[in-house]
C-alpha positions in Angstrom: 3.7 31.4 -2.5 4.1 32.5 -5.8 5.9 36.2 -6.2 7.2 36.3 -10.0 5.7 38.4 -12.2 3.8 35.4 -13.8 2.9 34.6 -9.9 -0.8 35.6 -10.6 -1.2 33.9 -13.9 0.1 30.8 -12.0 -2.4 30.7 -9.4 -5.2 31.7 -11.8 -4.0 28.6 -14.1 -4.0 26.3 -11.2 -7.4 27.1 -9.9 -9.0 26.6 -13.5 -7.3 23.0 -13.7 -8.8 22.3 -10.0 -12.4 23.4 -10.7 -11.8 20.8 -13.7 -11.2 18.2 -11.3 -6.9 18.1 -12.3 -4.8 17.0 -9.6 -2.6 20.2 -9.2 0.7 18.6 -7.0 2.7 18.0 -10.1 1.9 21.5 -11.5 2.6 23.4 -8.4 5.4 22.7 -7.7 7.1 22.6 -11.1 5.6 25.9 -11.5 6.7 26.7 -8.0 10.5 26.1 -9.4 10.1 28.2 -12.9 8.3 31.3 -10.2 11.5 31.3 -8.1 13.7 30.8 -11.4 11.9 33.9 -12.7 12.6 35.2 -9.8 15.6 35.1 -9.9 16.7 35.7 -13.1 14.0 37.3 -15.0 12.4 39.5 -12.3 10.5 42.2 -14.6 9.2 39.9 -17.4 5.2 38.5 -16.7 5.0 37.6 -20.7 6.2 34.1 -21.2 8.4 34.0 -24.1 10.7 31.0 -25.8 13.5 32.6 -24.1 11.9 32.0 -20.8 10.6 28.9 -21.1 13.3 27.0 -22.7 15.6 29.2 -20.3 14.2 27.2 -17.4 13.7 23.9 -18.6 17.7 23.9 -19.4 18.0 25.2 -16.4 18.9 22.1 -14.0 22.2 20.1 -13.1 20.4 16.7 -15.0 17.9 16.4 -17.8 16.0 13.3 -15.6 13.1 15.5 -15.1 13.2 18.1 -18.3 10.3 16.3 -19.6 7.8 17.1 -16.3 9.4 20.5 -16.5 8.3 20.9 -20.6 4.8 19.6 -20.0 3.9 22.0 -17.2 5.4 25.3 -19.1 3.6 23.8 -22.1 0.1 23.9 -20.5 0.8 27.4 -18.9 1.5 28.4 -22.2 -1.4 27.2 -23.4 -4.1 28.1 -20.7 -2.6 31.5 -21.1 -2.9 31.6 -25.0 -6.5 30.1 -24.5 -7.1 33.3 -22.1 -5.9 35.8 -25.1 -2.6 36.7 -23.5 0.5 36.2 -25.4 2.7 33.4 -24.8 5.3 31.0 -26.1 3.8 27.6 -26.3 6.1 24.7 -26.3 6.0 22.6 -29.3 4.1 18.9 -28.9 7.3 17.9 -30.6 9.6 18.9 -28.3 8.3 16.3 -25.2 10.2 13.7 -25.1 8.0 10.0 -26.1 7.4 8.0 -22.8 8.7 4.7 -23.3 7.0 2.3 -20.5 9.8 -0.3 -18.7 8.5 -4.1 -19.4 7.0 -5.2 -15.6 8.3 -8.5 -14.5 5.8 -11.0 -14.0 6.2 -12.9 -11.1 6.0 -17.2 -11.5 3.3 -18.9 -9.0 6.4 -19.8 -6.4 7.4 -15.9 -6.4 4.2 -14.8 -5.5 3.9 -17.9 -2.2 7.7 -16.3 -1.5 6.4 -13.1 -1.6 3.4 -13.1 0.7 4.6 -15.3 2.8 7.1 -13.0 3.2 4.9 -10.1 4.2 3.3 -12.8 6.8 6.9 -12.5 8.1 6.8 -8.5 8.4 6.8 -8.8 12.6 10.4 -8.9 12.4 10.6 -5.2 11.3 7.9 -4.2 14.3 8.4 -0.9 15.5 6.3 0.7 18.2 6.0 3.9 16.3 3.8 2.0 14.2 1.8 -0.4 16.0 -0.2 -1.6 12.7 2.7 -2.1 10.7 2.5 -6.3 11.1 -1.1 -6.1 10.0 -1.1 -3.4 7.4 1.7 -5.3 5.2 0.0 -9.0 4.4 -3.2 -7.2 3.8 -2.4 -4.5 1.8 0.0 -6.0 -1.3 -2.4 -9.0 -1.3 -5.2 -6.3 -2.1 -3.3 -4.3 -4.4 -2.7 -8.0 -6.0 -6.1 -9.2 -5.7 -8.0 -6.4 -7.4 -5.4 -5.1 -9.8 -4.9 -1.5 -7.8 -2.8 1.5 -8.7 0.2 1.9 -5.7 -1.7 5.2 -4.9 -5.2 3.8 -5.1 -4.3 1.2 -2.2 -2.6 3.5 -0.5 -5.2 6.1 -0.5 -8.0 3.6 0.5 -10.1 5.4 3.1 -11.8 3.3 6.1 -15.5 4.3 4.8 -14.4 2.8 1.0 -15.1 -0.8 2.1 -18.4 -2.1 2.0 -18.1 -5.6 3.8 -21.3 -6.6 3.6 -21.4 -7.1 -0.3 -17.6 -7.3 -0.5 -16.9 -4.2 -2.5 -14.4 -1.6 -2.3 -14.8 2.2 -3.9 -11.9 3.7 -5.5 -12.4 7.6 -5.6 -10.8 10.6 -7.2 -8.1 7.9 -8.8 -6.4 8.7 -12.3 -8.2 10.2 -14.7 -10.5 11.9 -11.5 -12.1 8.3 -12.5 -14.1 6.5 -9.7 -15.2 2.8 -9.7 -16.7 0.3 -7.4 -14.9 -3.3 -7.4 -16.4 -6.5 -6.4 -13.5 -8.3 -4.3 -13.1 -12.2 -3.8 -14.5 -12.9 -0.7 -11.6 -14.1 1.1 -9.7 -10.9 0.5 -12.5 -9.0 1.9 -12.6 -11.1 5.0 -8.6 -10.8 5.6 -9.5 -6.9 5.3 -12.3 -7.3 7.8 -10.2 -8.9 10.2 -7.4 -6.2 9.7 -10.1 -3.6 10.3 -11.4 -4.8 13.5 -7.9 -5.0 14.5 -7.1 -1.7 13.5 -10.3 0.3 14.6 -9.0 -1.2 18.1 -6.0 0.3 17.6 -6.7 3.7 16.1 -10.7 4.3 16.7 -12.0 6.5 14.0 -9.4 6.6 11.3 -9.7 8.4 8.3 -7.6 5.5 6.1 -7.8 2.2 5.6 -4.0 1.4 6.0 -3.1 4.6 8.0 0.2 6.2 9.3 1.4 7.1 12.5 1.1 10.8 11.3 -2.7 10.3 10.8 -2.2 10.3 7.1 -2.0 7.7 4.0 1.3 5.9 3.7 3.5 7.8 1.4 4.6 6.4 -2.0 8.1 5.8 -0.8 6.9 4.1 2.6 4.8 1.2 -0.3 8.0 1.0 -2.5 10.8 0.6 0.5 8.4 -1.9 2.3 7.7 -4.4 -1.5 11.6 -4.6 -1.8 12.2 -5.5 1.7 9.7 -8.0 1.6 11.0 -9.0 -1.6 14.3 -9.2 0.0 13.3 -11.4 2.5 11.1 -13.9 0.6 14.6 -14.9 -0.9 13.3 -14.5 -5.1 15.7 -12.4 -7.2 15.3 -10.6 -10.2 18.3 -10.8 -13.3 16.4 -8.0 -14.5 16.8 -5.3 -11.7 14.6 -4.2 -8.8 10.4 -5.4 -8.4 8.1 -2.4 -7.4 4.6 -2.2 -6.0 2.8 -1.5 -9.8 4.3 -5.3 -10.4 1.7 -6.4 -9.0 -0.9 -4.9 -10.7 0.7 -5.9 -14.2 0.7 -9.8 -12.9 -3.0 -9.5 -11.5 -3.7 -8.3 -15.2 -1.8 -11.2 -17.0 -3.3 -13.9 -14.8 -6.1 -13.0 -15.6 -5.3 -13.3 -19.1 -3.8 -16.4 -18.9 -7.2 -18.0 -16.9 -9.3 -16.5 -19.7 -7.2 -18.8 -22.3 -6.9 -21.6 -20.4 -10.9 -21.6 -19.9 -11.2 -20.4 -23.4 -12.4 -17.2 -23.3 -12.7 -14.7 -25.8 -10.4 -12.4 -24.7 -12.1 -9.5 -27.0 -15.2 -9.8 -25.8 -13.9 -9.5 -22.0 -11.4 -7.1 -22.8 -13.7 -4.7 -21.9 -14.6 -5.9 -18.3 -10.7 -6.4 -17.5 -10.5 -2.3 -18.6 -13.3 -1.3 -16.5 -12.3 -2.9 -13.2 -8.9 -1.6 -13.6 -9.6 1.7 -14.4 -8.4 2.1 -18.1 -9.0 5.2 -20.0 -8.9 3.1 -23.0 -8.9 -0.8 -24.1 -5.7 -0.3 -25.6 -4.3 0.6 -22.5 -5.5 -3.2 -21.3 -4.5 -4.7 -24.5 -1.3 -3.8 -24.1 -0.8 -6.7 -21.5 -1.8 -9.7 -24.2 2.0 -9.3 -25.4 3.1 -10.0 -22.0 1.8 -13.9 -22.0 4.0 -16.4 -23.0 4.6 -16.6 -26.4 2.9 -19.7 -27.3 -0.4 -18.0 -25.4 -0.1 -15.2 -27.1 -0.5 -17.2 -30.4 -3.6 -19.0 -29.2 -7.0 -18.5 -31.3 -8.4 -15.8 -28.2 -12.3 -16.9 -28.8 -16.9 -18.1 -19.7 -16.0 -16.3 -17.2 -16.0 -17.3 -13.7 -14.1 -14.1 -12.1 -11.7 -11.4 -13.2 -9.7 -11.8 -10.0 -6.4 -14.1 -9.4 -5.9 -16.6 -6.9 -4.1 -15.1 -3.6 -2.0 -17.0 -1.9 -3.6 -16.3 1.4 
């Protein structure tokens, strides 16, 4: 696969970050790019030098992905420095600061448009995917119900769902973090209704929602599927397009907004909210208190009856 004269440091580099548990799709194929771009135009260098690495990440016809390509040289660089071989390492400095776009929180009569819409999904049947009408009500109102990652509901394997103490277990998510989640009852009975359904339909699948090809929907299958449901349930947006992780930023502020309304001290919960949704730190969950309504968010935070949102079923 790889045939620079880096090609072996590449595959050493990406076997260490799998035996740490590091999902390696990212790095192989940006390293991929920079192998053939040695390649190419560097064919009898195997030390990586500044002129190398900054050679390459310039080297494309926008900047829209220079900071993917400056992180993955960066962590070659070091892995190889770490392994006492010489190498240019690229500056923390130099990666450009992720700035995270502000999610749109849906109002109560969105969210009825919205799944009421994906009750509607029939109309875009297809007989290349005979699960299609059943997959789509269930699988944004679980995403919505328990706060998931787009890739963690996607990924959902059949043997994840415990139905008989209504919990689901996410595995290998970001992170390499895995959880177990307690699920409101009635989403776990729409799902067990799906899954009869669908174990009719394909015996003996591997996933939960699962393509034609045999495989967990693709990322672009999730996103093309929310907008044209989103389409159809007639809400707009002022603001630009919706996407699937919407959802999990409104099942995060409802819950917010429940905890004030029944008084709940939001720092001592803080934590709970963080652990279901799979937080590497309670910042990263108190980052959604600035998303309430102002005049919540001013509220003196200070009993809990469930971390999970209403569904409009």
């Amino acid at each position: 696969m790889y045939k620079s004269g880096f090609a072996q440091l590449i595959e050493d580099m990406l076997n260490f970050k799998t035996a740490l548990g590091h999902k390696m799709n990212s790095y192989k194929w940006n390293l991929l790019s920079f192998d053939r771009f040695c390649q190419k135009h560097f064919p009898d260098e195997s030390i990586l030098t500044k002129e190398i690495a900054l050679a390459w990440c310039n080297d494309m016809e926008s900047n829209s992905k220079s900071g993917y390509r400056l992180h993955a040289i960066r962590e070659f660089g070091k892995y190889l420095v770490a392994n006492d071989k010489e190498a240019f390492v690229i500056p923390s400095t130099l990666l450009p600061k992720y700035t995270a776009d502000v999610p749109y929180i849906f109002s109560d009569n969105e969210l009825v448009n919205f799944f009421r819409a994906t009750d509607s999904i029939s109309v875009f049947r297809r007989k290349s995917s005979p699960l299609l009408e059943y997959i789509v009500p269930v699988i944004f109102r679980l995403q919505y119900a328990c706060g998931l990652r787009p890739q963690e509901v996607r990924q959902l394997k059949a043997n994840n769902f415990d139905f008989t103490n209504n919990i689901i277990y996410i595995e290998e998510s970001k992170w390499c973090k895995d959880r177990r989640l307690a699920v409101r009852s009635d989403i776990m009975g729409l799902c067990d209704k799906y899954n009869n359904i669908a174990n009719f339909i394909i015996p003996n699948r591997t996933y939960f929602f699962q393509s034609p090809k045999g495989k967990a929907y693709e990322r672009a299958w999730l996103t093309s599927t929310f907008h044209r449901c989103w389409k159809l349930s007639g809400n707009t947006n002022e603001k630009g397009s919706c996407v699937p992780y919407d959802l999990r930023h409104n099942f995060a502020t409802q819950t917010l907004m429940k905890w004030v309304e029944e008084g709940v001290d939001i720092n001592e919960y803080i934590p709970y909210l963080s652990a279901y949704m799979g937080h590497a730190t309670f910042s990263n969950t108190f980052y959604y208190i600035h998303l309430l309504p102002e005049r919540l968010s001013r509220m003196d935070f200070t009993k809990l009856n469930g971390v999970i949102p209403e569904v409009p079923l």
